[in-house]
C-alpha positions as CSV (number, residue, x, y, z in Angstrom):
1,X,110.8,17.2,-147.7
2,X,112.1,18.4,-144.5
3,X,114.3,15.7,-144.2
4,X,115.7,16.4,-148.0
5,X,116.0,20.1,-147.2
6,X,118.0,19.3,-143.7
7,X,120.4,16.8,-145.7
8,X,120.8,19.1,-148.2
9,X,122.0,22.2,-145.7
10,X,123.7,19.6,-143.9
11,X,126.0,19.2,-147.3
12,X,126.3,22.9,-147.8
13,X,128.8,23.3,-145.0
14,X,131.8,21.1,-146.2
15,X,130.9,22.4,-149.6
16,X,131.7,25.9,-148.3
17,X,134.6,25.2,-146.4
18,X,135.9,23.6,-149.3
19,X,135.1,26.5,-151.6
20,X,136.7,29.1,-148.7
21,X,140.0,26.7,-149.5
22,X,140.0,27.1,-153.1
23,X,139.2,30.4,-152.9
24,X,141.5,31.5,-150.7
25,X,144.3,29.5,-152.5
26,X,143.6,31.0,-155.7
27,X,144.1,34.7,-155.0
28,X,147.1,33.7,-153.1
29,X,148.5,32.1,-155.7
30,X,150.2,35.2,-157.6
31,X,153.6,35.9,-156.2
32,X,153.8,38.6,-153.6
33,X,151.0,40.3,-151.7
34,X,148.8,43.7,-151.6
35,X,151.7,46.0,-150.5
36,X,154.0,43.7,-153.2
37,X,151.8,45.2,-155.9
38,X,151.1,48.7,-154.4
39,X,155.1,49.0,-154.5
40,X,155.5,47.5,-158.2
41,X,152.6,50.2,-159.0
42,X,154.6,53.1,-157.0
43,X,158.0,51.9,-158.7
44,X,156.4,52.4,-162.2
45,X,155.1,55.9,-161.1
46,X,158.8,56.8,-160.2
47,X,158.4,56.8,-156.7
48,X,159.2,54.8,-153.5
49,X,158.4,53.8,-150.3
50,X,160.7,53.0,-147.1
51,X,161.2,49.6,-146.4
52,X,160.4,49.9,-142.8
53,X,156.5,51.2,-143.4
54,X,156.2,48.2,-145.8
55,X,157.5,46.0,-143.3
56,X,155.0,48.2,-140.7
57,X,152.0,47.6,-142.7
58,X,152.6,43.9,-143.1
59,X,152.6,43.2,-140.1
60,X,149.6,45.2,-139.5
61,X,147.7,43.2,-141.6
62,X,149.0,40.2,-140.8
63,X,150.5,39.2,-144.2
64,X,154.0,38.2,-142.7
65,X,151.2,35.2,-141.0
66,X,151.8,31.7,-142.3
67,X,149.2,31.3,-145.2
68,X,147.3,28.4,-142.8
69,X,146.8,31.0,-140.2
70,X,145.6,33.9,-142.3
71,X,143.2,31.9,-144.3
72,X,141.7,30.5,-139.9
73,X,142.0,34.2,-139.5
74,X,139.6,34.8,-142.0
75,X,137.3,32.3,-142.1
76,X,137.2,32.7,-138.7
77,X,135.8,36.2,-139.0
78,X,133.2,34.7,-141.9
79,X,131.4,32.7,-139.3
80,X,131.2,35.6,-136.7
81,X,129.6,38.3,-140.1
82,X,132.8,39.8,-140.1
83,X,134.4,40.2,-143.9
84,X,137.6,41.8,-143.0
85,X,139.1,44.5,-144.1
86,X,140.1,46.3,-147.6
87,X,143.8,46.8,-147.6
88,X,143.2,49.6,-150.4
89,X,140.0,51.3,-149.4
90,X,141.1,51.5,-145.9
91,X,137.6,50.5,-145.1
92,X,135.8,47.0,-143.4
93,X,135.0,45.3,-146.4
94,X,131.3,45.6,-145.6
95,X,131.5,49.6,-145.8
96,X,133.2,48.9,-148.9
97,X,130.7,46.6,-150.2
98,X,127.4,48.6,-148.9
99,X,126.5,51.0,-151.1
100,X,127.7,49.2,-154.7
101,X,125.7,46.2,-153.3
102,X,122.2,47.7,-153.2
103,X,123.0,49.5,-156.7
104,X,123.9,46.4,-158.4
105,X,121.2,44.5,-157.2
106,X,119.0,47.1,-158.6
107,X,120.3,46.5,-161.7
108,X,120.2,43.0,-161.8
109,X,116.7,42.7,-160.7
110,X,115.6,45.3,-163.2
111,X,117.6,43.1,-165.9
112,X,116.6,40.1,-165.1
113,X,113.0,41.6,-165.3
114,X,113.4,42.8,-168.4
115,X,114.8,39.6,-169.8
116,X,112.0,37.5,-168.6
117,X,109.1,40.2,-169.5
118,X,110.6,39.7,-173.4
119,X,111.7,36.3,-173.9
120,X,108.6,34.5,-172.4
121,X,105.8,36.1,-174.7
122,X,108.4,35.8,-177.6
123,X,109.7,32.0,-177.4
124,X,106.3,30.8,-176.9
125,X,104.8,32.7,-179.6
126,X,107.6,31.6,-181.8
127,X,106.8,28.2,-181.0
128,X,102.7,28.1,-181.5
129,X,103.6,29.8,-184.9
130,X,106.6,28.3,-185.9
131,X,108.3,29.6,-189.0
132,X,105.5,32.0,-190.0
133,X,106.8,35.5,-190.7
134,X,107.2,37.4,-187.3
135,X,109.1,34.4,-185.7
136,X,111.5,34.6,-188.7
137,X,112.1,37.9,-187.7
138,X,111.9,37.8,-184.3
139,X,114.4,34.6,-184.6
140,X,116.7,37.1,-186.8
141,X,116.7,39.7,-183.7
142,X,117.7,37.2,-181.3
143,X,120.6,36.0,-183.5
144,X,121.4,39.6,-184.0
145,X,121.4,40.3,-179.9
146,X,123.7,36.8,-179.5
147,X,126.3,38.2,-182.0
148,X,126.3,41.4,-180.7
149,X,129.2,42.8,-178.2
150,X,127.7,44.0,-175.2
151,X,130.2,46.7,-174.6
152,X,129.9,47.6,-178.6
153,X,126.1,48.1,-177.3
154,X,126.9,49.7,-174.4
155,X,128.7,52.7,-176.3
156,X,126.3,53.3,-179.0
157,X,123.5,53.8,-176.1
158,X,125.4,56.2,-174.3
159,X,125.8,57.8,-177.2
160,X,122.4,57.7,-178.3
161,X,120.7,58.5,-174.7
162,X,122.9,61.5,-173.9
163,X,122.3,62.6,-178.0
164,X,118.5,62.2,-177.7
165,X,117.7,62.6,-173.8
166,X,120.6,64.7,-172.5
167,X,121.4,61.7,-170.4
168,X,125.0,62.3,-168.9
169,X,127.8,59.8,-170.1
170,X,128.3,57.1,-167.8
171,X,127.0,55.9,-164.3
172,X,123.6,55.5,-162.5
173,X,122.5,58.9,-161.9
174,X,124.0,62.4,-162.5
175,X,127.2,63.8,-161.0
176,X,125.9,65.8,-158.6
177,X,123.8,63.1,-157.1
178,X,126.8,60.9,-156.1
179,X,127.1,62.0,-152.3
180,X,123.7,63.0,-152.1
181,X,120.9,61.4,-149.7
182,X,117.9,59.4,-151.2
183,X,115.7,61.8,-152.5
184,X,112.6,62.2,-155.4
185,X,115.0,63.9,-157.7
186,X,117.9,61.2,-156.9
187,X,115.8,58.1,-158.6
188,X,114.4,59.6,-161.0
189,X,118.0,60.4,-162.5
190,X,119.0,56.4,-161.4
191,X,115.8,55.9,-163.2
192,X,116.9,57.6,-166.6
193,X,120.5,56.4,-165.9
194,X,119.3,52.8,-165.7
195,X,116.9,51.8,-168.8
196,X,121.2,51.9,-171.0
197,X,122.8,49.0,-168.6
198,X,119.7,46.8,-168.1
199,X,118.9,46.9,-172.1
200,X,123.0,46.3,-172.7
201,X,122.8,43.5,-170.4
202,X,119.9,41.7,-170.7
203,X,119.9,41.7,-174.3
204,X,122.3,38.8,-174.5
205,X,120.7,37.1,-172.1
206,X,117.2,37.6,-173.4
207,X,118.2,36.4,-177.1
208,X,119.7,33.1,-175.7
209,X,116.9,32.7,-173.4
210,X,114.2,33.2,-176.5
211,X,116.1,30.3,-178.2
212,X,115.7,27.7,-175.1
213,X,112.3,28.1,-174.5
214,X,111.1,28.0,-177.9
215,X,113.5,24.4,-178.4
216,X,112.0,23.3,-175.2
217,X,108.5,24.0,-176.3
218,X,108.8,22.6,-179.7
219,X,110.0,19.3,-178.0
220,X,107.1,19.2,-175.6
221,X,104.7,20.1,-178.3
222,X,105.4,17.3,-180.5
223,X,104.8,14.4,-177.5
224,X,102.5,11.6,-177.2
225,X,100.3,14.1,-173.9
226,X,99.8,16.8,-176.1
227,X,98.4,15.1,-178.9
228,X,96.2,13.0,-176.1
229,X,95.1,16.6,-174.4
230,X,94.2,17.7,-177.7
231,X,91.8,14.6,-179.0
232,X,89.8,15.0,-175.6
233,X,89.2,18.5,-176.8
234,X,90.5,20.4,-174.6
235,X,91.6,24.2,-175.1
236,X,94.7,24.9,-176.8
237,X,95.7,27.2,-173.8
238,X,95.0,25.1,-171.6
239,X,97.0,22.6,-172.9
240,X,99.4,25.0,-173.4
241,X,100.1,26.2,-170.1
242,X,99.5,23.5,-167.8
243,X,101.1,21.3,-169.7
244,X,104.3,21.7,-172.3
245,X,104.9,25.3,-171.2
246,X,105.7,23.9,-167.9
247,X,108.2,20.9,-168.7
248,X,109.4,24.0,-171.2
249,X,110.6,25.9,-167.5
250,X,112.7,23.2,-166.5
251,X,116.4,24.4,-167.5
252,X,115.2,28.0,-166.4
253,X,114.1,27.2,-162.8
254,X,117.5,24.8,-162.9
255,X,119.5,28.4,-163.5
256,X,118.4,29.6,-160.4
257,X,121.9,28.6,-159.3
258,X,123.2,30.9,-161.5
259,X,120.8,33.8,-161.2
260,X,121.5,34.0,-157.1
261,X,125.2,35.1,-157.7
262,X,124.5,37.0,-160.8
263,X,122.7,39.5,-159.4
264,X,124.9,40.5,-156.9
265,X,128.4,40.4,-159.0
266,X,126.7,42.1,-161.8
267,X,128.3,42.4,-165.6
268,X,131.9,43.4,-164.9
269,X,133.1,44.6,-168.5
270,X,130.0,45.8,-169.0
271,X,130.0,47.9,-165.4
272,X,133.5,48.9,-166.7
273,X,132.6,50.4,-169.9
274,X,128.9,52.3,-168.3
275,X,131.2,53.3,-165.2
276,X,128.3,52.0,-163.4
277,X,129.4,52.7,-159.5
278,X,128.5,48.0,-158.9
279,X,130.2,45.7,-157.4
280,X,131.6,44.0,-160.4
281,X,134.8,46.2,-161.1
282,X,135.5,46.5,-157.2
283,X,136.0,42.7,-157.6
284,X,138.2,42.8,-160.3
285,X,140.4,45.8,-159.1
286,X,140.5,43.8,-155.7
287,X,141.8,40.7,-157.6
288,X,144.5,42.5,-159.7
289,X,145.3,44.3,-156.0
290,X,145.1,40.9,-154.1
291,X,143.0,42.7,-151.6
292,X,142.4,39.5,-150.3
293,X,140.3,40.0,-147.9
294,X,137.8,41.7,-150.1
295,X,137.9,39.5,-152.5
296,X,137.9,36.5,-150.9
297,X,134.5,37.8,-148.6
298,X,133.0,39.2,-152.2
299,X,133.7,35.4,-153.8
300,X,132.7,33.5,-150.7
301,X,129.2,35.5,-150.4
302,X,128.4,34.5,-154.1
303,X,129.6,30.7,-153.5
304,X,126.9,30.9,-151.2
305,X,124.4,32.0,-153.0
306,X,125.4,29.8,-156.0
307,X,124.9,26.9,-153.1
308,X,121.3,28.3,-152.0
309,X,120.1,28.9,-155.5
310,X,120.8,25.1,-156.5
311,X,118.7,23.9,-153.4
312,X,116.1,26.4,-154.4
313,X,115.9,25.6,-158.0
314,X,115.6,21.6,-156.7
315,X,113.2,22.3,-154.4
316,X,110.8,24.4,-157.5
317,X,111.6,21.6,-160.1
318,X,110.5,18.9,-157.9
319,X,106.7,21.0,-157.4
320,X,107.0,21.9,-161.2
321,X,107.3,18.8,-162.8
322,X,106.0,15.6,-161.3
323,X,108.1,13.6,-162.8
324,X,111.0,14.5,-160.8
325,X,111.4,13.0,-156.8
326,X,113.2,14.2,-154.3
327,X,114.3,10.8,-152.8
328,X,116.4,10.1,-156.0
329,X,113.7,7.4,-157.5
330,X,113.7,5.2,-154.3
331,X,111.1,2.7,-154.2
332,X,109.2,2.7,-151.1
């Protein structure tokens, strides 16, 4: 295990460094640079800036650097924890990143909560009593929360919580919380802002998830074992639960990969529509920007993650199910 765990991290770096490559290379690949697209935005406004202060800030920010020395520039400052700095918010990018960081992880913990909470009892119950009448309709609201748009969602709950609870339109708490400390009164407004986003959010999710588990389980409740557990007489939740409900878990512990990164970049259109104060339109209004910096920093950070979750989700599948080895199926 060590050994598979050391080879394993051992891997992660070249992956990385390849990933800073790619990443870097994409966001450079529109034409021009942050202060290129301030000045296209100021020249649509009707107004102008000197040439000199352009000239001035590039150099200040070292975009007038070949692109092989910005990019050792900042991957240099990645190994060191530094992220660089926000061309637009003036700011280190982990100022920048602070605040929207803890508030979108807070929301994507509390959604991934909630889809877990309601997909587990439902997929399993729809599979122990397949096609009677609740997992028709059950099976009907899951289609229903696959087809619908989340930000079509999104809307008609903002409209509904501020019709019915007075909730104010939009963000996690109330205005004149923004600049406020931490305080009793401050969560429980994030509390009432935050039951509309993780409902919006999760409800796509949970609907998809409600269909792979109960597939899964019907599979593992039709094989040889279970019919086997059954003749020796033991209980049918017993057998249920230590047995096809855990080869059923497979393709959800293998999404830990794709968890990890999720809950820090958050839904972005639907974080654009709630005006939820998350990480997930900062990265998009840094990539339209080419605040490269704090995009490339905000991208790199979930690459890793992505990369840690995948080890993770190996490392729970191989003490889920016995049938899978770490050594790759080498005899010994």
């Amino acid at each position: 295990m060590f050994a598979y765990i050391a080879r394993r991290l051992l891997m992660m770096i070249p992956t990385l460094i390849l990933i800073s490559i790619l990443v870097f290379v994409i966001i450079q690949l529109p034409p021009g640079d942050y202060l290129t697209t301030q000045l296209a935005e100021l020249a649509a406004q009707g107004e102008a800036a000197s040439q000199a202060k352009i000239e001035f800030l590039r150099a200040e920010y070292g975009l007038d650097l070949p692109l092989w020395e910005q990019y050792l520039r900042w991957a240099s400052g990645l190994l060191v924890g530094d992220l660089g700095y926000s061309f637009e918010y003036q700011l280190p990018v982990a100022e920048v990143v602070g605040d929207r960081l803890w508030l979108t992880m807070l929301v994507s913990f509390a959604t991934i909560i909630f889809s877990y909470a309601v997909a587990f009892p439902i997929g399993i119950y729809g599979a122990i009593r397949q096609y009677s009448a609740l997992d028709h309709g059950l099976t009907f609201i899951g289609f229903l929360g696959l087809a619908t748009p989340n930000f079509l969602l999104a809307l008609v709950l903002l409209y509904l919580s501020n019709i019915w609870f007075g909730t104010s339109i939009g963000g996690l708490m109330d205005p004149e919380y923004l600049d406020q400390p931490l305080s009793w009164a401050k969560f429980l407004s994030v509390m009432e802002h935050l039951w509309v986003p993780v409902v919006v959010i999760g409800t796509s999710n949970t609907a998809g998830m409600i269909r792979r588990l109960r597939a899964n389980l019907l599979d593992e409740l039709r094989k040889q074992y279970v019919t086997t557990a059954r003749a020796k007489g033991l209980h049918s939740a017993k057998i249920l639960v230590k047995y096809p409900l855990r080869m059923a878990l497979n393709p959800f512990i293998a999404d830990l990969g794709n968890v990890l990164p999720q809950v820090v970049s958050g839904a972005a259109i639907v974080s654009v529509v709630l005006s939820l104060p998350t990480t997930g339109p900062m990265l998009l209004r840094a990539l339209q920007t080419q605040d490269m910096y704090l995009a490339g920093s905000f991208l790199m950070f979930m690459a890793l993650l992505t990369v840690i979750g995948v080890l993770v989700s190996d490392l729970l599948l191989a003490l889920l199910d016995p049938r899978i080895r770490l050594d790759g199926g080498r005899s010994r």
